[in-house]
N, C-alpha and C positions, 0 to 999 in steps of 0.2 A: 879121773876126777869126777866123782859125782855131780851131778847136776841139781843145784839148788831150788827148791818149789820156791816155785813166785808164791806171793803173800793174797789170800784172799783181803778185799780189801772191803770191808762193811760201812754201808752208807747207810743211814739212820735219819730219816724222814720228820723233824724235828715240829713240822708245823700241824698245827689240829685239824683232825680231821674234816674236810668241810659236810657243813650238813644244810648247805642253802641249796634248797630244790626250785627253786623260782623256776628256771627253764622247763622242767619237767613236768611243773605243776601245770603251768600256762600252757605246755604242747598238750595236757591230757585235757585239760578246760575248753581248748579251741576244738580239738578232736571233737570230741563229744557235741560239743553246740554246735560244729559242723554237721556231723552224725543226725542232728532232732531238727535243724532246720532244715537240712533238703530232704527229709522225709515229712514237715509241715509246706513245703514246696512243691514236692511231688503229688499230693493231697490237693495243693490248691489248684496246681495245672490240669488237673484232669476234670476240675470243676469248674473253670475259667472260660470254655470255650476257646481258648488262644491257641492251641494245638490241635485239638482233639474235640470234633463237631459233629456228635451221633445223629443220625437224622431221625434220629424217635426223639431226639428234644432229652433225653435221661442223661444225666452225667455219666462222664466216662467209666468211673471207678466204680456205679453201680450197674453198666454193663459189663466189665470186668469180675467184679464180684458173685454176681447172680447172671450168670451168662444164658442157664437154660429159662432164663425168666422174660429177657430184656435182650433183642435184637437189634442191636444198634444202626444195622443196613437195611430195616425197613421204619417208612416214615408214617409210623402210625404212632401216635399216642400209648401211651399203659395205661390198659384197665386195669379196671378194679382184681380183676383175677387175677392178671401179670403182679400188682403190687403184691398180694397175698403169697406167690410165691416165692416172692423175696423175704428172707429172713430178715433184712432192712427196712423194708417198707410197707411191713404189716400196720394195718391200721386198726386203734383200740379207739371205741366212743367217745365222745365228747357228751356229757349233760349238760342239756340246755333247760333251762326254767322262765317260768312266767308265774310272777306273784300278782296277783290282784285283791281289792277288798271291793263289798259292796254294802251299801248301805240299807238296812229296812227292807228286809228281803222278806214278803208275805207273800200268801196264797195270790195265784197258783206256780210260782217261783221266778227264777231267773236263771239263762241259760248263757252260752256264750261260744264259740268256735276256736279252735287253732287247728293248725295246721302243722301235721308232724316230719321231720327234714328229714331229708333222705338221698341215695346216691341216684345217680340219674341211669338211663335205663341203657345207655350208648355206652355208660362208663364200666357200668358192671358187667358186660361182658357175657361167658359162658355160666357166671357164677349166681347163685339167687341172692335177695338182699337176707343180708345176716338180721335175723328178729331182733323186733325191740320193743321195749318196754314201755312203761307210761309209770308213775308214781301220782297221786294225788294227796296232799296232806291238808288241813283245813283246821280252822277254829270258828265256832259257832255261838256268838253271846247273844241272847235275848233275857229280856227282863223277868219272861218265867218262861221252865225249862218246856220243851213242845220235840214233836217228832219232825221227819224230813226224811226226804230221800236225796241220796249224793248217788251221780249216775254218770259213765260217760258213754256217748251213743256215736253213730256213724250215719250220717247222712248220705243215702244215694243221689245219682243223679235225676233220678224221677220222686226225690223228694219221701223215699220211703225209711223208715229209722227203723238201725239194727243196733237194739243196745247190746254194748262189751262187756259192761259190767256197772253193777248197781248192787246199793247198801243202804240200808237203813240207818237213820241218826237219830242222835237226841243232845239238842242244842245244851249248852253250857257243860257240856260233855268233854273229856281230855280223849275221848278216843272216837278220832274223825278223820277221815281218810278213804283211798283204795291203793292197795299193791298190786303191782306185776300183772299191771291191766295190759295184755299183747295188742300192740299196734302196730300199724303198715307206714312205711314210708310212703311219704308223697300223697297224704289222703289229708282230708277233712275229717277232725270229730268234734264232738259238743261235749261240754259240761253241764249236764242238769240238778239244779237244785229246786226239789220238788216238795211245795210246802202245802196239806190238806189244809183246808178250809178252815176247819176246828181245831188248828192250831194255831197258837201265838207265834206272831212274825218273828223275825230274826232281828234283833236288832243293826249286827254285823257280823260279816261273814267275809270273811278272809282266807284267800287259797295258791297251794304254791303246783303248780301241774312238774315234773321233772321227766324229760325223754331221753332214753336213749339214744345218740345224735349221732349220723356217719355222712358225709360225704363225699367217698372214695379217694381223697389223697391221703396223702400218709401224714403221721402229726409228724415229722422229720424233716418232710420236704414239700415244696409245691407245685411239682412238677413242670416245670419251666424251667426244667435243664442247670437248675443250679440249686445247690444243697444250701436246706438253711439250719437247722438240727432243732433238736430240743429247746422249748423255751424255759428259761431263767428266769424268775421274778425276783430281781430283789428291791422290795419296798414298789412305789409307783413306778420305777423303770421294766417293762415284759423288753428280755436279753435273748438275743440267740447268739450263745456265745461262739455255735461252730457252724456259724455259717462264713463260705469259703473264702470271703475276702481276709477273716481274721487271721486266715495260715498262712498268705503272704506277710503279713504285718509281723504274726508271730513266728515267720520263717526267720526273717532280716531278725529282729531282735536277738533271737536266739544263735544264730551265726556268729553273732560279734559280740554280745553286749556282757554274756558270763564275762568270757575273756577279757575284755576291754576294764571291767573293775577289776578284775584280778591284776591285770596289769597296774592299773590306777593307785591300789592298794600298796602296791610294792615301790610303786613310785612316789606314791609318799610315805615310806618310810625310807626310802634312800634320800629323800628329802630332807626329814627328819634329822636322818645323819650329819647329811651335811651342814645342817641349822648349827649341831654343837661342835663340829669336827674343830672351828677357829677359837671357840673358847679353851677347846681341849690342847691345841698347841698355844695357844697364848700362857695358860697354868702349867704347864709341860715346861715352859722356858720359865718360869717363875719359879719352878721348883730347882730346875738347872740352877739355875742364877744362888738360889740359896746353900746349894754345897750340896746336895742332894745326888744320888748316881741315877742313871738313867732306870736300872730297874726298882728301885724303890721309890723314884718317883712316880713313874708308872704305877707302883702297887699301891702307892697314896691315892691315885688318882681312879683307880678302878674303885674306891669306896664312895666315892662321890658321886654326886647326880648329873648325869649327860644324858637322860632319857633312851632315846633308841640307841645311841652310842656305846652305853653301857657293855654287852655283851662283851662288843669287840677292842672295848681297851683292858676287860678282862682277859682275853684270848693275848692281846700285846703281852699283861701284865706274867701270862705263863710262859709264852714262849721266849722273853728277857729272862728272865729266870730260870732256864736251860741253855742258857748262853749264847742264843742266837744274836748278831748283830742287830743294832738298832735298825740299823737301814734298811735288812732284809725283814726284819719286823713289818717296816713302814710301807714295805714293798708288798708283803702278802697280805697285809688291809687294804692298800690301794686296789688288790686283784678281786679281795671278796667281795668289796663297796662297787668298783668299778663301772665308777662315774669320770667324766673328766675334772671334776675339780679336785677332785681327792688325787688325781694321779699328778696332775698341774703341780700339787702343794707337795706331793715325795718327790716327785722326780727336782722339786727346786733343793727341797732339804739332803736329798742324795748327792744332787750336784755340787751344791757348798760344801756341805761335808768332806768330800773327795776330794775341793781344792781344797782344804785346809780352813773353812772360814769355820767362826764361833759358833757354836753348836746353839748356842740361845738364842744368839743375834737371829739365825738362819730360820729358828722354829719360830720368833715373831713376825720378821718378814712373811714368812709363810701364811701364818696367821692372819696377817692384816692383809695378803694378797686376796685370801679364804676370802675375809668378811668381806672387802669390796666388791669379789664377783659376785657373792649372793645376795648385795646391796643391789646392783647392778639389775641382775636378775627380778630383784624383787621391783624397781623403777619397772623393768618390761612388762612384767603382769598389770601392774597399777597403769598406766600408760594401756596396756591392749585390753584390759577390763570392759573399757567402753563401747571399742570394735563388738566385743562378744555378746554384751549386752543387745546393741545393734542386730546382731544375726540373732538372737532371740526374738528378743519383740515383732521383728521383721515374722518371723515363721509362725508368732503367735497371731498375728493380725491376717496374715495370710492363711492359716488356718480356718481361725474365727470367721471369717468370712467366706471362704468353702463350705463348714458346717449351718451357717448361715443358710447358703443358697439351697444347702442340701433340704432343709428342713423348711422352708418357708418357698423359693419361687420353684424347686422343681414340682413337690406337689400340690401347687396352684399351675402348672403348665401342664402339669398329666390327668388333673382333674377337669380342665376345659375342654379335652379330649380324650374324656372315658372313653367315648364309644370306639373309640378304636382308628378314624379317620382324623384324616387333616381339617383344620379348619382354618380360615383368612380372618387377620385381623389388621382392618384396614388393605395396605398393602402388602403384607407380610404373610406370609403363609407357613404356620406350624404344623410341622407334622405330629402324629404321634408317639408319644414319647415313653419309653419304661422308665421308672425312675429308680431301678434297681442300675439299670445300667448305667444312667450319671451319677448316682451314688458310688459305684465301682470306679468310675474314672476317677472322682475327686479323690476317693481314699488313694488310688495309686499316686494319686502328683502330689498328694501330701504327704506319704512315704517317703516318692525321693526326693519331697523338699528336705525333708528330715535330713534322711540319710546325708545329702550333700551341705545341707546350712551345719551339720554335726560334725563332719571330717571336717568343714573350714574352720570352724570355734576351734577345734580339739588342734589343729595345725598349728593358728594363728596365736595360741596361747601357753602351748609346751613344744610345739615343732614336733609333738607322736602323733600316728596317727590311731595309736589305741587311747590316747585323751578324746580323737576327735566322733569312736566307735561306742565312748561313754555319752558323749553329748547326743547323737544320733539315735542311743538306744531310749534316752530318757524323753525325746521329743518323737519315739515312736509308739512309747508307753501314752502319751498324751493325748497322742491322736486315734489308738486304739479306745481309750476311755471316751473321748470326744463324740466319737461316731456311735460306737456300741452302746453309747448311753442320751445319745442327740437324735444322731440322723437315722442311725439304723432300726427306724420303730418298723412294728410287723406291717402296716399299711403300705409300706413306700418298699421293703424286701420280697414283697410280693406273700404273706402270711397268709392263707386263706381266712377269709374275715365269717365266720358266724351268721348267719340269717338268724339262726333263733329262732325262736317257736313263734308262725306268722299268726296272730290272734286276733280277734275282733274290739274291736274299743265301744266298751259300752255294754249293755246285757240285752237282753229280748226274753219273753217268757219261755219255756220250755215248752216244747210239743211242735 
């Protein structure tokens, strides 16, 4: 007797394909902004001195970098030559200018001194000072036009003058000046304006000197072991946007804060969902009730307005109409939305169903179970609104008053002790103070005020704690802006501040 083939038996997959990547989205979101913050992390620790404490005083990452340049196991300073051989911390001039006018300038003229800046002689090292320039541009109005001589000269120290360079003028003239007059750092020279006898005075005369300007730090850094970068102007605020405290700030943010709206985002539209999910079973039993079968009520109902709902009582309205049960319908919405309210409301109308109870009765109940949680729900937010309010203001007052101190008593307390030493006030004795370093501290307690006042909101108001990684990131956005645009001015991060071209006030004759 032959033996019968068993029956292949074909199972046919009846529900649509899912195409919700949320999970997917959010592990690549968090990847990543994990990936860019512990490399803004890594950047700051080696700039922080918290780990890693070169005894030449250079941040770690540019002894790392420039290794044959910068010996982190000897405790010397970097000259000017050690920066030069870092491709980091080459140093390009700064122009410096001095404008003056002078009034009724006649025979036999008016002269005047500055002094041109320059790197100092301990700093520069093996290396010579790099040449520099001088520019002089002028305007010369008198009431009739007369000759003159524009000069600039060098005074020794036994009083003897060696002019650099000199030019003849003629007043009311567009063309008054000297170029690419060479000068030395660190000297004394004059401007001479030299008027003969039998010419008409000047009535004014006005001049701008522009140098060449080095001071052997780098325009990047100030050499005090902590990087401050490029400066930013935008409008009246001078920024340095990459100096190293901003990589911890913009470490945290970036760790959590993509993610956390990504999250956020999803979380309200499941939100969303569930706002029409009760209206959508109250019209669902309305249409039951009128004689209507379940799937052309459904395909009435997918032409109407439920907002983000929409989609998925189209995806209902296909899979009814290939003959799936209702209930297994109700069942792969509850999987996709999956949330607890939605699964709350099938698992009621599943239950009924299966004892035998009215299928309309079952979808209002449900219905009105729906709206009451999210009644419910909504008392909780309205009710913890004010909690949350609370741990704002709190973090903004406590901010406010950080950025406060940063910017008003710390440099009045390092200003009474420029020079370097302690001084007594009364019975109190101050030492002194950097005020790069209490600026550092404050920005860190206002970070993890953030961080912690943000995961309690975010907790206290949805129970996620990627609500609480939104709040966190927005109140580290604040105090990023706060600082980098309050506290962190160049005088107080340690910016080396300009001498400028040292000059004489007032004029004296020429010779």
């Amino acid at each position: 007797m032959a033996r019968k083939k068993g029956k292949k038996k074909i199972k046919v997959r009846l529900e649509l394909p899912k195409d919700d990547n949320t999970e997917t989205n959010f592990t690549i979101i968090l990847v990543l902004g994990m990936m860019i913050g512990m490399s803004c992390m890594g950047f700051w620790i080696t700039n922080a001195d918290l780990v890693f404490k070169p005894m030449n005083n250079m941040p770690m990452f540019l002894n790392l970098a420039c290794p044959d340049s910068f010996d982190p196991n000897v405790p010397v300073p970097p000259t000017y030559a050690d920066n030069e051989s870092c491709f980091l911390t080459k140093e390009s001039p700064s122009i410096e200018t001095w404008t003056e006018e002078w009034d009724k300038v006649g025979s036999p003229g008016a002269a005047a001194f500055f002094v041109v800046p320059g790197i100092e002689q301990q700093r520069l090292g093996s290396m010579p000072h790099p040449p520099q320039t001088a520019d002089v541009s002028c305007t010369a109005e008198a009431d009739n036009s007369g000759t003159f001589t524009l000069s600039i000269v060098e005074r020794a120290f036994d009083m003897t003058v060696t002019t650099i360079a000199t030019q003849g003028m003629v007043s009311n003239s567009e063309e008054c000046g000297l170029t690419n007059v060479p000068v030395q750092a660190n000297k004394q020279y004059e401007i001479w304006v030299e008027v003969p006898a039998d010419q008409p005075a000047i009535r004014t005369f006005e001049f701008t000197i522009s140098v060449e300007s080095y001071d052997g730090i780098p325009e990047n850094m100030n050499n005090k072991s902590l990087w401050i970068g490029p400066e930013v102007n935008i409008g009246p605020f001078p920024l340095h946007p990459t100096i190293f405290v901003n990589f911890f700030g913009l470490g945290l943010l970036i760790m959590v804060f993509p993610a956390a709206l990504y999250s956020d985002a999803q979380a309200r539209k499941i939100k969303a969902i569930e706002d029409k999910f009760p209206d959508f079973l109250r019209d669902l039993a309305e249409y039951w009730k009128g004689g209507l079968s379940m799937v052309v009520s459904v395909r009435t109902l997918a032409r109407s307005e439920y907002g983000a709902l929409n989609n998925d009582i189209q995806k209902m309205s296909d899979q009814l109409s290939w003959g799936i049960p209702f209930g297994d319908v109700m069942k792969m919405f509850a999987n996709r939305v999956n949330t607890p309210l939605v699964h709350r409301a099938v698992s009621l109308i599943d239950e009924a169903n299966k004892a035998g109870g009215k299928i309309s009765d079952i979808l209002v109940t449900a219905a009105n179970d729906s709206r009451e949680i999210k009644f419910l729900e909504g008392e909780r937010v309205r009710a913890i609104a004010s909690y949350i309010s609370v741990i704002w203001v709190s973090y903004l007052v406590f901010m406010g008053v950080i950025v406060v101190l940063s910017k008003v008593f710390i440099p009045a307390i390092a200003s009474s002790n420029s020079g370097g030493e302690s001084e007594s006030i009364g019975n109190m004795q101050i030492n002194a103070v950097d005020p790069l370093f209490f600026l550092v501290v404050f920005f860190y307690g206002v970070s993890a005020q953030a961080v912690g006042n943000g995961a309690m909101a975010g907790l206290m108001a949805t129970g996620r704690l990627a609500n609480g990684m939104k709040h966190s990131g927005y109140m580290l956005i604040l105090a990023l802006v706060a600082f980098n645009f309050v506290a962190f001015s160049p005088d107080l991060i340690g910016v080396p501040m300009s001498e400028g071209l040292v000059h004489s006030i007032g004029r004296v004759a020429p010779g």
